[in-house]
N, CA, C and O of each residue as an XYZ file, in Angstrom:
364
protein
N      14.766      2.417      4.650
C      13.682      3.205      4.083
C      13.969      3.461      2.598
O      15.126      3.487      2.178
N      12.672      3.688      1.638
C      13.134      3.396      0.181
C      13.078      5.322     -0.020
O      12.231      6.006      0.555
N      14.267      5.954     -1.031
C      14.250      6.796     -1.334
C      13.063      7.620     -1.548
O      12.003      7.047     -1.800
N      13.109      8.919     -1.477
C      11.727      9.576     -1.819
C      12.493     10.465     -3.116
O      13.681     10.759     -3.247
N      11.274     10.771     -4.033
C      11.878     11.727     -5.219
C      11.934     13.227     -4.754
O      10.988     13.730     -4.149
N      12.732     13.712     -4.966
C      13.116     15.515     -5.162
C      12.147     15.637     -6.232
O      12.058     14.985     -7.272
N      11.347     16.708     -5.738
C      10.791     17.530     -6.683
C      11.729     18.674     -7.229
O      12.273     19.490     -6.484
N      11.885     18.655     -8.778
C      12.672     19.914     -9.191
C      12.091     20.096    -10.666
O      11.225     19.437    -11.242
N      12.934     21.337    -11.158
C      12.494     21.502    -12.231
C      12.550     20.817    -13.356
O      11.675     21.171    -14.147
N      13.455     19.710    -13.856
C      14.117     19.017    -14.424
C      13.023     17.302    -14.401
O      12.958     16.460    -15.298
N      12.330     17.303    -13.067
C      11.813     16.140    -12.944
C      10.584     15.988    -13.481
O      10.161     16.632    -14.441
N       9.789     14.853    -12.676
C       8.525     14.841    -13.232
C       7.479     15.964    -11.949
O       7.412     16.096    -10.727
N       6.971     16.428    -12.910
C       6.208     17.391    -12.126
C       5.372     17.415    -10.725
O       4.434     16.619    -10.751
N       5.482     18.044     -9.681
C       4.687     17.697     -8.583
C       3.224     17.212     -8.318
O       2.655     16.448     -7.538
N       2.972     17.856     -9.129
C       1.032     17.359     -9.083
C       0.961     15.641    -10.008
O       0.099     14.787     -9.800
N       2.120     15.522    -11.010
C       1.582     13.945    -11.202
C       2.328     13.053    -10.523
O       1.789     11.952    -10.412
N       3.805     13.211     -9.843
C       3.561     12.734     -8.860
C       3.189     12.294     -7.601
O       3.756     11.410     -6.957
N       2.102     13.014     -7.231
C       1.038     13.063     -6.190
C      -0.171     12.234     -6.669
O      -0.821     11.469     -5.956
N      -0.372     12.477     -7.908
C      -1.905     12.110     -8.605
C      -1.359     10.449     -8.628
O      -1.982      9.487     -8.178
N      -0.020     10.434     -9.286
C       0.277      8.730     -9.437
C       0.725      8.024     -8.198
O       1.065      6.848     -8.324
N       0.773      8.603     -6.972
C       0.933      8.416     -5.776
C      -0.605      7.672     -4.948
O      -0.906      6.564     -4.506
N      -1.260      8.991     -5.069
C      -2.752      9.070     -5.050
C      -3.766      7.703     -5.484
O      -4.676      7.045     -4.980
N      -3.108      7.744     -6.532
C      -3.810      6.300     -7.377
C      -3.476      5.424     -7.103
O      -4.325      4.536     -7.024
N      -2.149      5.101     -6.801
C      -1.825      3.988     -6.248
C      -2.257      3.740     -4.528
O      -2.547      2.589     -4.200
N      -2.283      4.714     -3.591
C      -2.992      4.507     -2.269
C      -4.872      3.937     -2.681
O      -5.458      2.983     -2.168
N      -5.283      4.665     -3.475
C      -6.611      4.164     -3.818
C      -6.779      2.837     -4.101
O      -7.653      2.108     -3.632
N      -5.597      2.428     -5.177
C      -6.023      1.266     -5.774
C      -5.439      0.301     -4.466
O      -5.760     -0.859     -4.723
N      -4.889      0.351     -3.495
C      -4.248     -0.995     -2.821
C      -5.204     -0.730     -1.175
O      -5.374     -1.521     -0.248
N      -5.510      0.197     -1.285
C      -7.028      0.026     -0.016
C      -8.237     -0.165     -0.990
O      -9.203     -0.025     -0.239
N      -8.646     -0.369     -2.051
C      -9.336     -1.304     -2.743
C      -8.757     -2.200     -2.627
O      -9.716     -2.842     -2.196
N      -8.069     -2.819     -2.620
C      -7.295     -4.401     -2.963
C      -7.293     -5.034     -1.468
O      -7.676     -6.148     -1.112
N      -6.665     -3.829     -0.605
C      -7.054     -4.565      1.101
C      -8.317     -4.910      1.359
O      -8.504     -5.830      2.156
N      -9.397     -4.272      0.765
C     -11.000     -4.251      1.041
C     -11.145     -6.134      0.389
O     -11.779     -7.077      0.863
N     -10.393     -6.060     -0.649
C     -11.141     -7.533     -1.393
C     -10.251     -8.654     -1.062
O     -10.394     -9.788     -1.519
N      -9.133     -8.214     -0.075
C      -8.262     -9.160      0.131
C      -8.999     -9.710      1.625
O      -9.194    -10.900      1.876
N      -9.369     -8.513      2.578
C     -10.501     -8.779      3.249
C     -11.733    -10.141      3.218
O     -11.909    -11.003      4.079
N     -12.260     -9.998      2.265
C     -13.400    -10.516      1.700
C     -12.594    -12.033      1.385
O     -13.139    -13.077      1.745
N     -11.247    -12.050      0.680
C     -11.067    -13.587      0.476
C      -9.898    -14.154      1.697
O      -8.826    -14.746      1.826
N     -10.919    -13.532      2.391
C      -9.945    -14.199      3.716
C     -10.456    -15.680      4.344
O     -11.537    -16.102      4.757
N      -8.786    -16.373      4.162
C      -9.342    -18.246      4.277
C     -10.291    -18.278      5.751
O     -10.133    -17.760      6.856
N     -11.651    -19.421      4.977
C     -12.570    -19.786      6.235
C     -12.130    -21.023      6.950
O     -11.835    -21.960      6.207
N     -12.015    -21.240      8.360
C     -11.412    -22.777      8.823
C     -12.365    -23.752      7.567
O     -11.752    -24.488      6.794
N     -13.826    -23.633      7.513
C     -14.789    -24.231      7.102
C     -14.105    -25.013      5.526
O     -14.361    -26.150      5.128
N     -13.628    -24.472      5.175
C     -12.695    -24.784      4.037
C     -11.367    -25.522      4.073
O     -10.901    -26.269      3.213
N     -10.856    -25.162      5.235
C      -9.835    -26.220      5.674
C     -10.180    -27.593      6.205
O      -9.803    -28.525      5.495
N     -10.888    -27.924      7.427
C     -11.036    -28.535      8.646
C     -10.974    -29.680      7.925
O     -10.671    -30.546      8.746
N     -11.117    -30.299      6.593
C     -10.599    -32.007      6.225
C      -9.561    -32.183      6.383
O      -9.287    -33.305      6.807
N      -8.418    -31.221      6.147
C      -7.279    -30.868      5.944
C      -6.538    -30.878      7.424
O      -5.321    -31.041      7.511
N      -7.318    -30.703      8.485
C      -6.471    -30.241     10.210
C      -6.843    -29.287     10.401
O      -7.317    -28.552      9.535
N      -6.723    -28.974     11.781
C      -6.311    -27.477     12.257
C      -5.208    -26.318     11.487
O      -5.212    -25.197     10.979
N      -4.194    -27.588     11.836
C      -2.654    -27.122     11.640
C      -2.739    -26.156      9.697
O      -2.168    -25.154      9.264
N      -3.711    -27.113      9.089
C      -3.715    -26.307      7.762
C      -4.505    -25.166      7.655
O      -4.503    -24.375      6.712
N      -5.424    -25.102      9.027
C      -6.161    -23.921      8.679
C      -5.946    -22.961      9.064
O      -6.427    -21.966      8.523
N      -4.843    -22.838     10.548
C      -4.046    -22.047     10.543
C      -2.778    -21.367      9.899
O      -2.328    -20.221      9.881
N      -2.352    -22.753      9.308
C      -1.751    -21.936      8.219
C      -2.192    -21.159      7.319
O      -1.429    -20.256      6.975
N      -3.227    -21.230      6.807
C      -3.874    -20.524      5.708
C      -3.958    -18.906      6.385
O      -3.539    -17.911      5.794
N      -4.435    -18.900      7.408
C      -4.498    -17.772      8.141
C      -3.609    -17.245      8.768
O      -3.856    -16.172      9.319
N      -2.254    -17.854      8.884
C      -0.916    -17.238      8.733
C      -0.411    -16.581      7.610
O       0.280    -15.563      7.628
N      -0.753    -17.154      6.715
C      -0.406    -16.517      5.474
C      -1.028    -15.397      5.194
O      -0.603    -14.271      4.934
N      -2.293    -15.924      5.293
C      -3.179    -14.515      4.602
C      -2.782    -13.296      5.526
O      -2.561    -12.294      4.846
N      -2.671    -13.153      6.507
C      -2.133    -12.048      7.544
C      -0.767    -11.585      7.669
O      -0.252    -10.742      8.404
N       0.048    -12.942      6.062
C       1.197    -12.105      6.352
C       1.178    -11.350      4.845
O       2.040    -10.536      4.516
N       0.190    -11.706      4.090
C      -0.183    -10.914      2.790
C      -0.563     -9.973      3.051
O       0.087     -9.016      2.632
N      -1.549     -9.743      3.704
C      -2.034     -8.359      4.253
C      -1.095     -7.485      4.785
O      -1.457     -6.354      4.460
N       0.186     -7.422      5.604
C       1.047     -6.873      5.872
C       1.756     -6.803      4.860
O       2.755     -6.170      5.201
N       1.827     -7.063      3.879
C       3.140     -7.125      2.495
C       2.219     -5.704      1.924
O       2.672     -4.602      1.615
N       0.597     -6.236      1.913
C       0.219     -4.659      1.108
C       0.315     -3.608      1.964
O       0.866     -2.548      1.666
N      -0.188     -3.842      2.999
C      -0.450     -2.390      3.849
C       0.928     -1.643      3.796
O       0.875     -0.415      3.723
N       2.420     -2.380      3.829
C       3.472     -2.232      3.651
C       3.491     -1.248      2.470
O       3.817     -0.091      2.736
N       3.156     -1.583      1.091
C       3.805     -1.017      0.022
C       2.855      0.544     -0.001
O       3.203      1.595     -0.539
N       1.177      0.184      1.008
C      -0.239      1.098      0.860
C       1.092      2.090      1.422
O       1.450      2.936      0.603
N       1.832      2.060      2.710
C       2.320      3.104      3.628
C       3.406      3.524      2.913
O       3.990      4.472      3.438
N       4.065      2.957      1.446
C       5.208      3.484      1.136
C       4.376      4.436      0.284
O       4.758      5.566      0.588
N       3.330      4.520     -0.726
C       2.662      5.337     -1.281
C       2.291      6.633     -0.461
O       2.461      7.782     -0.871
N       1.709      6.242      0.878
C       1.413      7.375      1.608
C       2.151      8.275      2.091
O       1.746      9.429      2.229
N       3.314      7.898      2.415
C       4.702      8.552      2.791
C       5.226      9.518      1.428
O       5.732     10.631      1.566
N       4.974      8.795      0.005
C       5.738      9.212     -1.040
C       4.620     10.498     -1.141
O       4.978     11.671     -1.038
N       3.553     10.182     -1.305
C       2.299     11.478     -1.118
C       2.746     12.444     -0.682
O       3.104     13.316     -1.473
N       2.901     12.661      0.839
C       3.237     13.325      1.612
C       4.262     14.038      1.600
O       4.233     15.247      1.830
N       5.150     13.476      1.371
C       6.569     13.979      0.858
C       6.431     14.580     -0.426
O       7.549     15.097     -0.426
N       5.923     14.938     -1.572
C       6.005     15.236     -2.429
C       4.932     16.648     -2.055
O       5.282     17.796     -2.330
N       3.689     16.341     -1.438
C       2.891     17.610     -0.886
C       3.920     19.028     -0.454
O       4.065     20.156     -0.926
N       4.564     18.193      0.802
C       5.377     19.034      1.197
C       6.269     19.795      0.719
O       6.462     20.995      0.912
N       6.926     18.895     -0.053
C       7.862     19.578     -1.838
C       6.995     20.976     -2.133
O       7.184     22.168     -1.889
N       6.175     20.370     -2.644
C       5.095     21.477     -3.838
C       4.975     22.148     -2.735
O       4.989     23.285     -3.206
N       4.809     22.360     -1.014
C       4.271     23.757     -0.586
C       5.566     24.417     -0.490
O       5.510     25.555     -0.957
N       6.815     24.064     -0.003
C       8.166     24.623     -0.008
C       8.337     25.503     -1.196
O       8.467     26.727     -1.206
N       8.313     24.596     -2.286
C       8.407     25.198     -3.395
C       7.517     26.622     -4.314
O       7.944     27.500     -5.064
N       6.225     26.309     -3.832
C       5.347     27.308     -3.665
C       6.156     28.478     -2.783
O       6.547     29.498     -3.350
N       6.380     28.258     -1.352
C       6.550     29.390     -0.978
C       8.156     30.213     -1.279
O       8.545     31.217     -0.681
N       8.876     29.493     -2.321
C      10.257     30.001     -2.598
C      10.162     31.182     -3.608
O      11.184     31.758     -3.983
């Protein structure tokens, strides 16, 4: 699992790292939405084989897991940093 940041006084402040957290979950479920959309058609393969058009669609499904991957490290870092700022709030 990749480190999460300590919120402290010394660091970068809780609300922008949430906001730059934030932005980044936005921008990569936009990017899943259009990665969606250029998802390989057999119709585009089939001169090529089967065998290539499944590959194409091996791949693309293992791209899609590479983002959703980094979407869930953003969401985790979110979260974790929320939780920071309410701790810290209530100290």
């Amino acid at each position: 699992m990749t480190p999460m940041p300590t919120v402290h006084l010394n660091g970068t402040n809780a609300d922008v790292l949430l906001q730059e957290a934030q932005d980044a979950v936005d921008a990569l479920r936009k990017a899943l939405d259009a990665i969606a959309f250029a998802r390989p058609h057999g119709r585009d393969y089939y001169p090529q084989g089967q065998d290539v058009a499944n590959a194409a669609e091996q791949a693309h499904i293992q791209r899609v897991e590479r983002v959703r991957d980094v979407l869930a490290h953003y969401e985790r870092l979110a979260i974790e940093v929320y939780q920071q700022k309410i701790v810290l709030k209530k100290a």
